[in-house]
TORPA-4810 file (N, C-alpha, C, O; in nm, 3 decimals):
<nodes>
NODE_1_7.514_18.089_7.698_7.546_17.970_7.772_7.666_17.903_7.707_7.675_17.858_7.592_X
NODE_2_7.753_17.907_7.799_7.935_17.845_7.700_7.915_17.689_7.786_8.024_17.640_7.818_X
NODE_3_7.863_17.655_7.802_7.849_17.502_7.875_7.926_17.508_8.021_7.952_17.615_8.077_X
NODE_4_7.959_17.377_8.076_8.047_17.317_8.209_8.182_17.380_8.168_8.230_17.388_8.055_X
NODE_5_8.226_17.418_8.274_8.375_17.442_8.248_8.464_17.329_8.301_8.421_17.259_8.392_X
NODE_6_8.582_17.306_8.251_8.673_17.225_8.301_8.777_17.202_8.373_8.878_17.266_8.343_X
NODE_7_8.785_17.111_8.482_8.771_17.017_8.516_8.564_17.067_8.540_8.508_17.176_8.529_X
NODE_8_8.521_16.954_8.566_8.349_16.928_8.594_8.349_16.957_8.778_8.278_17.031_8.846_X
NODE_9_8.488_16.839_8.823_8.450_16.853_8.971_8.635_16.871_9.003_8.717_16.889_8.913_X
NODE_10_8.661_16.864_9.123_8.801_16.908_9.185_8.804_16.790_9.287_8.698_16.743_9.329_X
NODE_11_8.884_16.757_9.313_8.915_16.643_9.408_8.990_16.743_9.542_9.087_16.818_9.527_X
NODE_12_8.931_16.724_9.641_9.018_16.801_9.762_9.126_16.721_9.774_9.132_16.598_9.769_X
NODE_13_9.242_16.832_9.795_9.352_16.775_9.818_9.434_16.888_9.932_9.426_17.011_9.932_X
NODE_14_9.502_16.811_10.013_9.537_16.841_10.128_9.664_16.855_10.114_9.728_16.750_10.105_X
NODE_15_9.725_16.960_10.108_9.914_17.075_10.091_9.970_16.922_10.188_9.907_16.874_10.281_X
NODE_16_10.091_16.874_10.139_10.172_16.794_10.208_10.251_16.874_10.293_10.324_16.966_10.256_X
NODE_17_10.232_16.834_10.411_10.318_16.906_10.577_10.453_16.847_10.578_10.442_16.725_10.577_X
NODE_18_10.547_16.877_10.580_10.677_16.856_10.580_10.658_16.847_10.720_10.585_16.938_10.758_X
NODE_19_10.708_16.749_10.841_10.728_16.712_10.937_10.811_16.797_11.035_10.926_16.804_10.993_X
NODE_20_10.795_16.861_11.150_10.869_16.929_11.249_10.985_16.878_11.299_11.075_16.957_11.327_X
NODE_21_10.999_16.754_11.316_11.129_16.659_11.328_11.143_16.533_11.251_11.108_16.418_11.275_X
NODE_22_11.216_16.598_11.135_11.243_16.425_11.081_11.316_16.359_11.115_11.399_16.371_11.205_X
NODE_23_11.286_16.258_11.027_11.390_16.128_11.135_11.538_16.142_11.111_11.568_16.221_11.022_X
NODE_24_11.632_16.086_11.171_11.792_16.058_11.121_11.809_16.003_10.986_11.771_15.890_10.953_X
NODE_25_11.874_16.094_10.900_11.916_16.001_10.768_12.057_15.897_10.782_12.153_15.941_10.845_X
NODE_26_12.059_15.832_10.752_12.216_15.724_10.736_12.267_15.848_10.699_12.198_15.922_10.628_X
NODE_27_12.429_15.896_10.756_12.521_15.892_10.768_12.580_15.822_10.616_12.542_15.731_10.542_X
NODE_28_12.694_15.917_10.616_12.833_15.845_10.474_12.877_15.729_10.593_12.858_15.616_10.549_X
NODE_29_12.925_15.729_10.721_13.035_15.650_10.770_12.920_15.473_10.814_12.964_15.358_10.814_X
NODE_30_12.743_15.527_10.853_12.712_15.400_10.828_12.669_15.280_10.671_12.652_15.160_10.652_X
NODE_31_12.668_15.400_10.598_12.668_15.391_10.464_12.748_15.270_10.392_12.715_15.177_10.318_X
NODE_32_12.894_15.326_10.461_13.050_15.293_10.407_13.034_15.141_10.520_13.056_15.048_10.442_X
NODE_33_13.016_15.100_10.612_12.998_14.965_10.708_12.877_14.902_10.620_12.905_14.788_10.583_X
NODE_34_12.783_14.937_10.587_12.661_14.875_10.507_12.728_14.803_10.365_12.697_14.691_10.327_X
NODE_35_12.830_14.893_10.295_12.857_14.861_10.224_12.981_14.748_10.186_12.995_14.688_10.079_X
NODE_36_13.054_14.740_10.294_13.161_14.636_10.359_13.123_14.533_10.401_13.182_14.430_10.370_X
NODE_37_12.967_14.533_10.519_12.892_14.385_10.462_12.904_14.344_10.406_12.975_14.243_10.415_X
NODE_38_12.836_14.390_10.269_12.763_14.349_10.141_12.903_14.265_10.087_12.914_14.143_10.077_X
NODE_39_12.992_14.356_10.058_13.109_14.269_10.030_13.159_14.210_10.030_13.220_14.160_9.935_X
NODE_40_13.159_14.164_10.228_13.214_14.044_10.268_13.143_13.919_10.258_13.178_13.802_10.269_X
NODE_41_13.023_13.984_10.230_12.894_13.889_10.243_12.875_13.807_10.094_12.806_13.707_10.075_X
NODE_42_12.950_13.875_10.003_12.962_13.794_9.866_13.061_13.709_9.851_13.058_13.595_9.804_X
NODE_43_13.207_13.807_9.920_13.307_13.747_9.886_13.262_13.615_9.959_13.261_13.514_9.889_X
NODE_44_13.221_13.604_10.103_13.184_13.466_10.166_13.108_13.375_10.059_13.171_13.285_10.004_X
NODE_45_12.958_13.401_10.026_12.893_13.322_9.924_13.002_13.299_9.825_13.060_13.209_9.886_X
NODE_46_13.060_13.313_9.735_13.123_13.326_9.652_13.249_13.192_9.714_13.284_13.099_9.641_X
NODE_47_13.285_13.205_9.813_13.409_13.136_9.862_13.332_12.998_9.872_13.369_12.896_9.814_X
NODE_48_13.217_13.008_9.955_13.109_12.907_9.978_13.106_12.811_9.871_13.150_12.700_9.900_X
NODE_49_13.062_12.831_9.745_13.056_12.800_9.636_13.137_12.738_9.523_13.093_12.683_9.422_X
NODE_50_13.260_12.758_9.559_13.339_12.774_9.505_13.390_12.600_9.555_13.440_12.503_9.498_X
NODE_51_13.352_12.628_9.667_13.440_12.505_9.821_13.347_12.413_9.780_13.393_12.306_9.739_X
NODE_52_13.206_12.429_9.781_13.117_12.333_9.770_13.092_12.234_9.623_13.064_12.115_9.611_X
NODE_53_13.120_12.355_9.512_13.140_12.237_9.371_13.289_12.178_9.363_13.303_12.082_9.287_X
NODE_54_13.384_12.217_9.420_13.532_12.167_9.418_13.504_12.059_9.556_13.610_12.001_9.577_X
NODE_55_13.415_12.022_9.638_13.405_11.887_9.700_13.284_11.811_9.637_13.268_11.696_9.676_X
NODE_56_13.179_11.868_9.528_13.091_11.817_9.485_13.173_11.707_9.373_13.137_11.590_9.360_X
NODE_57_13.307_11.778_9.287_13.384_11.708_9.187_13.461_11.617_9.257_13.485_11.511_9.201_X
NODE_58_13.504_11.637_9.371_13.619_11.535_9.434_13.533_11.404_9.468_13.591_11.297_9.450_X
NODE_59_13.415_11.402_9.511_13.331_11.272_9.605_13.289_11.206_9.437_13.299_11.086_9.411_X
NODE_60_13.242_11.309_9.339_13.233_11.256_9.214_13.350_11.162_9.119_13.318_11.075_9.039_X
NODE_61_13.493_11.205_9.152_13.578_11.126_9.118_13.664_11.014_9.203_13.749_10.930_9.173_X
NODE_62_13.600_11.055_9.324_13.620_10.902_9.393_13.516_10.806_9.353_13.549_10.702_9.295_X
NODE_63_13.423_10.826_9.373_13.298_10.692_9.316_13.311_10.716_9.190_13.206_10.778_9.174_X
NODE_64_13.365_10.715_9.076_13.404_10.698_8.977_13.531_10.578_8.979_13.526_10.461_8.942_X
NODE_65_13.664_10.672_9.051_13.781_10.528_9.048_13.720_10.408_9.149_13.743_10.287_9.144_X
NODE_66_13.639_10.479_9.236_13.589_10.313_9.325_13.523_10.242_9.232_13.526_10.120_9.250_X
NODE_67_13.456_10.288_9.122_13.354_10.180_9.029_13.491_10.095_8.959_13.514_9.974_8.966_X
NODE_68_13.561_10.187_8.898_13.614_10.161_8.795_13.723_10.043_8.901_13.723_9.940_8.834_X
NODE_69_13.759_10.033_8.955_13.862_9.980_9.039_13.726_9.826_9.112_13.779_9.722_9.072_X
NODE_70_13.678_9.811_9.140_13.583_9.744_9.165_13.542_9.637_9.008_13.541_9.517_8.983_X
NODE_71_13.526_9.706_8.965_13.491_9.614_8.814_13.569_9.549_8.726_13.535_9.471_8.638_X
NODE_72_13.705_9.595_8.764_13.830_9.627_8.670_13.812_9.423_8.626_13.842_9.372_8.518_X
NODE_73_13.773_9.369_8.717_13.820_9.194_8.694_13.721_9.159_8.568_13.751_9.074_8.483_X
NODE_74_13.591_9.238_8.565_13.464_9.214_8.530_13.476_9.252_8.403_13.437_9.181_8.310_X
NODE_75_13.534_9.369_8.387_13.609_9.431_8.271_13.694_9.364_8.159_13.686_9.355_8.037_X
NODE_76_13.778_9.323_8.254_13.915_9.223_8.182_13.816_9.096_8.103_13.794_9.072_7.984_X
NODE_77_13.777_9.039_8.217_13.703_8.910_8.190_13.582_8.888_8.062_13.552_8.783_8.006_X
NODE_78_13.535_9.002_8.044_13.462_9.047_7.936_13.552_9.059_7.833_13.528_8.993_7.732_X
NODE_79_13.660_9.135_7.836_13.726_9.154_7.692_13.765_9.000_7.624_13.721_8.956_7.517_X
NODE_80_13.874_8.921_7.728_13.903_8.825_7.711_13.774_8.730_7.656_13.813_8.640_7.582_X
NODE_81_13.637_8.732_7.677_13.557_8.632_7.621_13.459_8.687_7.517_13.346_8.640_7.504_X
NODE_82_13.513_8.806_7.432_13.473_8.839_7.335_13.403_8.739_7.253_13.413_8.624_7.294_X
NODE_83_13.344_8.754_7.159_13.278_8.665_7.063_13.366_8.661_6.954_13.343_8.752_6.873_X
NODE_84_13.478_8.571_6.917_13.544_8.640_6.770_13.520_8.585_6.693_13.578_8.642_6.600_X
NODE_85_13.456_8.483_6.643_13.362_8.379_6.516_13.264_8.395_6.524_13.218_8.381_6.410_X
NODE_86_13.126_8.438_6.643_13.036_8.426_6.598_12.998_8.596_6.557_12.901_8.604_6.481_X
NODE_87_13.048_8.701_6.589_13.060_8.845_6.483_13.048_8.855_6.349_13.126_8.820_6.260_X
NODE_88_12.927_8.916_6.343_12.894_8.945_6.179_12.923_9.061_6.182_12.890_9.134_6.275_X
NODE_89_12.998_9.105_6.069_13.004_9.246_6.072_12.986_9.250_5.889_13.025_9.161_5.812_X
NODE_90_12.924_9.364_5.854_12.910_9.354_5.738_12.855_9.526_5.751_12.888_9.599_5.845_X
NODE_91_12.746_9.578_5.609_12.712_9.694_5.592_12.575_9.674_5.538_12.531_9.566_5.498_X
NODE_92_12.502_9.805_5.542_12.366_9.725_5.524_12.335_9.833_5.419_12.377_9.949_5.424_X
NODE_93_12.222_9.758_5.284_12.188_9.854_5.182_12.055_9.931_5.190_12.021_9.882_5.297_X
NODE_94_12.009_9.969_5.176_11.880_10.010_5.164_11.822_10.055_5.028_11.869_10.138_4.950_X
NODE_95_11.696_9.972_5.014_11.678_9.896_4.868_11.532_9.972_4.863_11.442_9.955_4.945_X
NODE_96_11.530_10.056_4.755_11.371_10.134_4.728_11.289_10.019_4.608_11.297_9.986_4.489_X
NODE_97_11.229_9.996_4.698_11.125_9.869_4.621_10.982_9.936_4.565_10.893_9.962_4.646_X
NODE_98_10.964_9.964_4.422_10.900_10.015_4.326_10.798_9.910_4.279_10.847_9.799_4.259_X
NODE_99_10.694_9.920_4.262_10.560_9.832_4.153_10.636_9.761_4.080_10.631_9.638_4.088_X
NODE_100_10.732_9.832_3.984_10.737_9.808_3.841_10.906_9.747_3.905_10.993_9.792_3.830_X
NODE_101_10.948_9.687_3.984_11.030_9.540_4.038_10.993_9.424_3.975_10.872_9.404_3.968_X
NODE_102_11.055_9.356_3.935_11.022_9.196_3.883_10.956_9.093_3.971_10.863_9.013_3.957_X
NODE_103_11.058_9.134_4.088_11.006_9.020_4.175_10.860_9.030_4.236_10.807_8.933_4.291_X
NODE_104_10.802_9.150_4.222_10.671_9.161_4.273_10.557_9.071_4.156_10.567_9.041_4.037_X
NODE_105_10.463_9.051_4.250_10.381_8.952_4.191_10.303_9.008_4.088_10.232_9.096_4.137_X
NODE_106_10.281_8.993_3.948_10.183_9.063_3.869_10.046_9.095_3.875_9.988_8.993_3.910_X
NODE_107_9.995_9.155_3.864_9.864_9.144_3.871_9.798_9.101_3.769_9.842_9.117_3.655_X
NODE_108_9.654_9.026_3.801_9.615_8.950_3.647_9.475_9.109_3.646_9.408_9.185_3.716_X
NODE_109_9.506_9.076_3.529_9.358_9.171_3.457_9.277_9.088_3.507_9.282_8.972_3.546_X
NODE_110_9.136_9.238_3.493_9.033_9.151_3.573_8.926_9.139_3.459_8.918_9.205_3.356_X
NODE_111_8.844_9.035_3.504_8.776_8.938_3.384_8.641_9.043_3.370_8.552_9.019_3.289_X
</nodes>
């Protein structure tokens, strides 16, 4: 007795029939039109894009000079009423405050 041989079971499988009339394959010449789409169809997106952030920057730098042109009095009028006496200007230190500082309060021993 040499045991089961292998495979155990077989799966039926059915010879693939190559078809009596296949269908039409594409052609090189519809191939070559498929592919002239595609092309024009980028170069378009591409042109699209191109048109649409170069009017996205232009409407952006008009409401920019309209602000700026609009405020310009608001602007002036601000500089001219600057604060020039009451401006502190100075620099600031930063001071590492330790126990063993004077000014801190001592501690008394405890009774």
């Amino acid at each position: 007795n040499q045991g089961p041989s292998w495979p155990l079971f077989r799966l039926p499988v059915k010879p693939i029939r190559r078809p009596e009339n296949p269908p039409p394959s594409v052609n090189a010449d519809e191939c070559r039109c498929h592919d002239a789409a595609n092309t024009v169809l980028l170069v378009l997106g591409i042109m699209f894009s191109v048109v649409f952030i170069a009017t996205i920057a232009i409407v952006g730098l008009a409401v920019w000079g309209y602000l700026m042109w609009k405020t310009r009095k608001i602007r002036k009028t601000m500089r001219e009423q600057a604060p020039i006496g009451n401006l502190i200007e100075g620099e600031a230190v930063v001071v590492d405050v330790r126990a063993s500082d004077t000014f801190l309060p001592e501690r008394r021993p405890e009774e």
